[in-house]
N, C-alpha and C positions, 0 to 999 in steps of 0.2 A: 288340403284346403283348411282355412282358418275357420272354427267354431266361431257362429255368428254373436253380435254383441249381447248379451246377455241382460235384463232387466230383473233386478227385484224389487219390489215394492213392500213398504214397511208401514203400512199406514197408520200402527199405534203410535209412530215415530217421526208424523209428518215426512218421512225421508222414500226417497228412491236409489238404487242402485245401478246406474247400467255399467256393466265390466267390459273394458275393450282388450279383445283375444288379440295379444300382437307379442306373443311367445314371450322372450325375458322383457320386453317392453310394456306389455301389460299393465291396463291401472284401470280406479274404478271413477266413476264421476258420481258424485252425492247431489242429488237435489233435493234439500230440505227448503221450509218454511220458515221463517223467524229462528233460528238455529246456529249462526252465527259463528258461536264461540264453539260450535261443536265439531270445527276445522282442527281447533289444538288438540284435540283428542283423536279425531282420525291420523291425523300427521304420522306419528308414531308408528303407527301401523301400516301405512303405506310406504315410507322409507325402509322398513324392516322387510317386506315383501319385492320391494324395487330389485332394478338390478344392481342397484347401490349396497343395495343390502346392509343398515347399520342401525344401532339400538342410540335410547335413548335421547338428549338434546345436543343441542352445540349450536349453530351460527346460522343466523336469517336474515339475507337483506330482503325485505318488502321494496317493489319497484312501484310506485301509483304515481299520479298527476296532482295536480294543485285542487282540480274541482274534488278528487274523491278521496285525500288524502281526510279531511276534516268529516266528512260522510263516515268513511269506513276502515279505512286503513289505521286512523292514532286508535281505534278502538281495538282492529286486529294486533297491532304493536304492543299495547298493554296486556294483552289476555294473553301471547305467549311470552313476555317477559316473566309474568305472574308463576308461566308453566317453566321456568328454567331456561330460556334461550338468550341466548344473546343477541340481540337487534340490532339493526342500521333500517329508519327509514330514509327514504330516494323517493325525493318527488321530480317530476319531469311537467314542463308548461305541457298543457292539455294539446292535440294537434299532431298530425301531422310529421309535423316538423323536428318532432321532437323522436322520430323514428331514423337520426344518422347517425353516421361515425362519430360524431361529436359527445354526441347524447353516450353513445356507448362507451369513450372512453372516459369519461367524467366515472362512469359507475365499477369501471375498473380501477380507478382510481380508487374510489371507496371502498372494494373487493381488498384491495392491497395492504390499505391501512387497517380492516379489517382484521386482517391476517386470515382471509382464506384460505381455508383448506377445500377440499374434493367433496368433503361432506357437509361445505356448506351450503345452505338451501337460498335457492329463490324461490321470491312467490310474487306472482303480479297480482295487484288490486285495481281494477281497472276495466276500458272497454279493448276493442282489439289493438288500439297502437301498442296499449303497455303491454298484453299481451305478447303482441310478436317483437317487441321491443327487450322485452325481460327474457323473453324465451331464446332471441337470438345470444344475448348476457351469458343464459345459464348454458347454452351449444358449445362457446367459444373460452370460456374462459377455465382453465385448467385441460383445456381437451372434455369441459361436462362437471356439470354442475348438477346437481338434484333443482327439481324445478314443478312448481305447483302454479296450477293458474285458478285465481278465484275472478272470474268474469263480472264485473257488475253493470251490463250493458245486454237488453236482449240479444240483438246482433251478434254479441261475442259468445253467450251461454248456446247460441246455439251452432252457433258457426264456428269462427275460430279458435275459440280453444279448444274442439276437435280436431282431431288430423296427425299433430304435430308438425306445422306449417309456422315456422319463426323465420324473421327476419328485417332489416330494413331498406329504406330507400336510399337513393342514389342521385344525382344531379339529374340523371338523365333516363331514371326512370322510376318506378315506384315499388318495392322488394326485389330488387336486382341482388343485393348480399343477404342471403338467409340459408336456411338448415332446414332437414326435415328432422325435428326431436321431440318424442315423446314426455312430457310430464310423467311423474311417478302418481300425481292425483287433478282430480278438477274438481271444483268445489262452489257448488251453485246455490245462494238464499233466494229465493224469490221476493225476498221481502228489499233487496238492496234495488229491486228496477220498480220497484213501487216510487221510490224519488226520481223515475227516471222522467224529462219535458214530454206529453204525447207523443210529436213528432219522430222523436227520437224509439219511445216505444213502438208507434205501429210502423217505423220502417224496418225493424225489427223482423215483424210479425213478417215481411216478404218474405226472407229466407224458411219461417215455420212452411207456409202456404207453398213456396216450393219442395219441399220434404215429401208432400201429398200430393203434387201432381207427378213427380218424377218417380216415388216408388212405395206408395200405398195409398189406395183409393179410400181403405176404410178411416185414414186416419183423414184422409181429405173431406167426407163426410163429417168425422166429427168435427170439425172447423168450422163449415155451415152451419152445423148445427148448436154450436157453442159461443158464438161471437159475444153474445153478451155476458157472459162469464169468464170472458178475454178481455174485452175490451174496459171491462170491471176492475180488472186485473186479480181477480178472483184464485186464490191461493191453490187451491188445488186442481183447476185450470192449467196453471201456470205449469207446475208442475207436471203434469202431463202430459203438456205440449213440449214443455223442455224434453224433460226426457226421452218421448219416443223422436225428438228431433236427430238428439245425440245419437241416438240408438241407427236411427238410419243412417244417420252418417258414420257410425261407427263402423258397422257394416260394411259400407262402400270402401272404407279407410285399410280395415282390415283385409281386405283381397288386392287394393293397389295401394301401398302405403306410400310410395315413393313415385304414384305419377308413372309407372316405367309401362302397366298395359294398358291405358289408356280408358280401362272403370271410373276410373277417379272422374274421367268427364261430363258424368251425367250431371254431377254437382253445378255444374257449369248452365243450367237452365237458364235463358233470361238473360245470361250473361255476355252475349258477344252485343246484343242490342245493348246493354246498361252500359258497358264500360265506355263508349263512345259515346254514348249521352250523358254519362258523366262527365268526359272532357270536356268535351264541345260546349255543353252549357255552361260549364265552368261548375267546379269544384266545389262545394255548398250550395252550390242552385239545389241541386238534386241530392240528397241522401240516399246514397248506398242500394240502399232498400226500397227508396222510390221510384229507381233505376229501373233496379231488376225487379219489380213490378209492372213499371212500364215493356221491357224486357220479356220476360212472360206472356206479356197478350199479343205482342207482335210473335214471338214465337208460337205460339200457336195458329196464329194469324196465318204465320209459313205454313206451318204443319196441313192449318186447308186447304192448301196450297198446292201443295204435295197430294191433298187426297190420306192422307193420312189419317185425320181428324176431323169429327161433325161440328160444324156452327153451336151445337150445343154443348159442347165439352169446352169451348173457348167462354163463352156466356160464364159458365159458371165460376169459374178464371175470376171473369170482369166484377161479378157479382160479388163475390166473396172478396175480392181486394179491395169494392168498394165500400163496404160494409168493415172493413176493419181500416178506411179509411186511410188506404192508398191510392194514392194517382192511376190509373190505366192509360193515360196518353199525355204526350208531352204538354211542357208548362205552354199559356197560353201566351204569342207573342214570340217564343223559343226560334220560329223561323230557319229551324237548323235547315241545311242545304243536304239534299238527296247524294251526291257526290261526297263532298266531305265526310258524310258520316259512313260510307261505301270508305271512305282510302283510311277512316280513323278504326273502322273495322279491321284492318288487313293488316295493322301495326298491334294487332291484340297479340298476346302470346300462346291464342288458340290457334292460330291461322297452323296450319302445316303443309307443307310444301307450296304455299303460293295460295291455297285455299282456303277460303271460309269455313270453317268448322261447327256448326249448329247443333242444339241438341234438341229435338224436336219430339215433342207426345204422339204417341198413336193409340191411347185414349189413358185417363184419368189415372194416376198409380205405376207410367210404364211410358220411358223414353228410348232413344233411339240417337247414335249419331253420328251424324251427315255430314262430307265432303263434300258432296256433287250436287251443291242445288244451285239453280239457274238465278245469275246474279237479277234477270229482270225482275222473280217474282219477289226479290226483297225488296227490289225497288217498289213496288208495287205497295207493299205492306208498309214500306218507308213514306211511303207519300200518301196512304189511307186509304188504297184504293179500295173497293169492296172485294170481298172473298167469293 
C-alpha cells in the first residue's frame, strides 16, 4: 500500500508542501502566499523528478480564460519568458462551454504550429474547466504531455486539480471524454483567490467543510473554530485549509487512483443530492458548492435516518455552512418536485446496478457507503420531513 500523502511546512517560506505518493506519478503541490513568480523556479525541478524526466527549458502553452488571462496568466507568461522558455498563450471564453472538442482542437492546432514536442509543457491558469480542459490537451496529445495546474479558483485548489481527473463534455453529457493523468506539479498562491467574487469563494469553502466531515474531525473543529480568519481570507488560513484539504484528498487518490475499488467514493459526500439540484434548478441557480452544501445536510439528514448519526452532528453541518455562508436548503420558490429529483438521481453516474449509492456519516471525520437505503426515507428528507 501507498505511503500516505505527505506535508511539509516551510513557514520562513510562507510555503507548504504536500507530496502525492503515486509511484513514477508522483508530484508535489506548493501552496504559498504572494509567491507567484516562484512556479518558474519550482518547474525545473519537477519536470527533472517527473516521469518525463528532462533538464532545463524549452516550450509552454499556458491554457487560461479571458477573465483570468489579464489577472494572472500575461504576468505568468512573462516571468518564464524572462526564465528562457518559449510561450504560446491560449485563452478559452470563461464557461462551460468551452470544455469540447471544439475548444480542444483549436489548441492542437496551436500545439502544431508550435512545433511540439513530448517535452512540451502545459500549464493551466485557471478555475476547473481550464483545468480539466488543459489537462485533457496534455493526456491526448503526443500520447502525454508534461502538464502543471496552477488553480486560481478555491473549488479547483482544493478539489480538482487533485486526483488527476481531466476531461471534457459531450452533447449529451457533462465529462463523458476524459483521462485519469497526473500533473508533474500543482501550484497554489493564495493571494490569486483574494480577487476571487464572495460567492464564488465560500462555495468553495463547501468542498473544504467536506474534507472534515468525511475524514478528520479535528480539522472539522478547526473550521468552527476559524471562520473568521476564512472568511477574512486571511493568508495563512488559507493555506492550511488548502493544504490539509489536498492532503486528504491525496490520500483517498492514492489508494484508488483510478475509481476501480470504489474509496474514491467517499469524496462523493453531498453529492448525489447536489448533482440533481443542480440540474433541476438549472445550472447557475446553484453553484457547485452551494449544491453540495445543500447535499450534506440532507445527507446527514439520511444518515438519522438510518440511525447512523445524532441530531447534533448534523446541526453543526448547518452551523458551520451557515457561518461561511452557504445555503443549507434549497433556493426559496425552487419548488423542485419529490419525483423528479428521485428519476434525476438515478441518471447520476453513482447509481450502480439500478441503485442509489449515498455516502452517509456515522459521526464527524468518518463516512460509510450505502446501496441499500429505503427510497421512502429520502423521500422524506426530500420533502423536509423532520428526522
Amino acid at each position: 500500500m501507498n505511503k500516505k500523502a505527505t506535508l511539509v511546512t516551510t513557514p520562513s517560506e510562507n510555503q507548504e508542501i504536500v507530496h502525492v505518493n503515486l509511484s513514477k506519478r508522483s508530484y508535489d503541490i506548493a501552496i504559498t502566499s504572494g509567491q507567484q513568480d516562484s512556479l518558474v523556479s519550482l518547474l525545473p525541478g519537477w519536470l527533472e523528478k517527473s516521469r518525463f524526466g528532462f533538464h532545463g527549458t524549452g516550450k509552454i502553452i499556458l491554457v487560461t480564460d479571458d477573465n483570468v488571462r489579464p489577472l494572472f496568466a500575461e504576468k505568468m507568461e512573462s516571468s518564464l519568458k524572462q526564465a528562457g522558455w518559449q510561450t504560446k498563450l491560449h485563452s478559452l471564453t470563461p464557461g462551460e462551454k468551452s470544455k469540447s472538442l471544439d475548444s480542444i482542437s483549436k489548441m492542437y492546432d496551436e500545439l502544431v504550429n508550435l512545433k511540439a514536442d513530448r517535452q512540451t509543457v502545459v500549464i493551466a491558469i485557471g478555475g476547473g474547466v481550464i483545468g480539466d480542459a488543459a489537462g485533457f490537451l496534455a493526456s491526448s496529445y503526443t500520447r502525454g504531455l508534461p502538464f502543471v495546474q496552477m488553480p486560481t479558483s478555491l473549488l479547483a485548489q482544493v478539489d480538482s486539480s487533485v486526483g488527476g481527473k481531466v476531461g471534457i463534455n459531450h452533447a449529451q453529457g457533462k465529462n463523458l471524454i476524459g483521462a485519469f493523468y497526473q500533473p508533474v506539479g500543482v501550484f497554489i498562491d493564495t493571494d490569486v483567490i483574494q480577487t476571487l467574487p464572495d460567492r464564488d469563494f465560500h462555495s468553495g469553502l463547501a468542498e473544504v467543510v467536506k474534507y472534515g466531515v468525511i475524514l478528520d474531525q479535528e480539522f472539522f473543529d478547526y473550521l468552527e473554530t476559524n471562520t473568521e480568519g476564512i472568511l477574512k481570507r486571511e493568508a495563512e488560513v488559507l493555506r492550511h485549509i488548502i493544504a490539509r484539504s489536498c492532503q486528504l484528498k491525496a490520500d483517498v487518490v492514492e489508494k484508488d487512483e483510478e475509481e476501480r475499488t470504489g474509496l474514491r467514493a467517499v469524496l462523493n459526500y453531498g453529492h448525489t443530492f447536489a448533482h440533481a439540484y443542480e440540474a433541476l434548478c438549472g445550472y447557475g441557480e446553484l453553484m457547485h458548492g452551494e449544491a453540495v452544501s445543500i447535499g450534506m445536510v440532507d445527507a446527514s439528514r439520511l444518515a438519522e435516518k438510518r440511525g447512523l448519526i445524532d441530531s447534533e452532528s448534523t446541526q453543526r453541518q448547518i452551523d458551520l455552512l451557515t457561518k461561511l455562508n452557504l445555503p443549507v436548503s434549497l433556493p426559496e420558490g425552487s419548488n423542485l418536485d419529490t419525483g423528479k429529483i428521485l428519476d434525476r438521481m438515478l441518471l447520476d453516474k453513482k447509481v450502480v446496478g439500478g441503485k442509489l449509492r449515498f455516502v452517509l456519516p456515522d459521526r464527524i471525520g468518518h463516512v460509510e457507503v450505502f446501496t441499500d437505503i429505503d427510497v421512502e426515507d429520502v423521500k422524506s428528507v426530500l420533502e423536509r420531513d423532520s428526522v
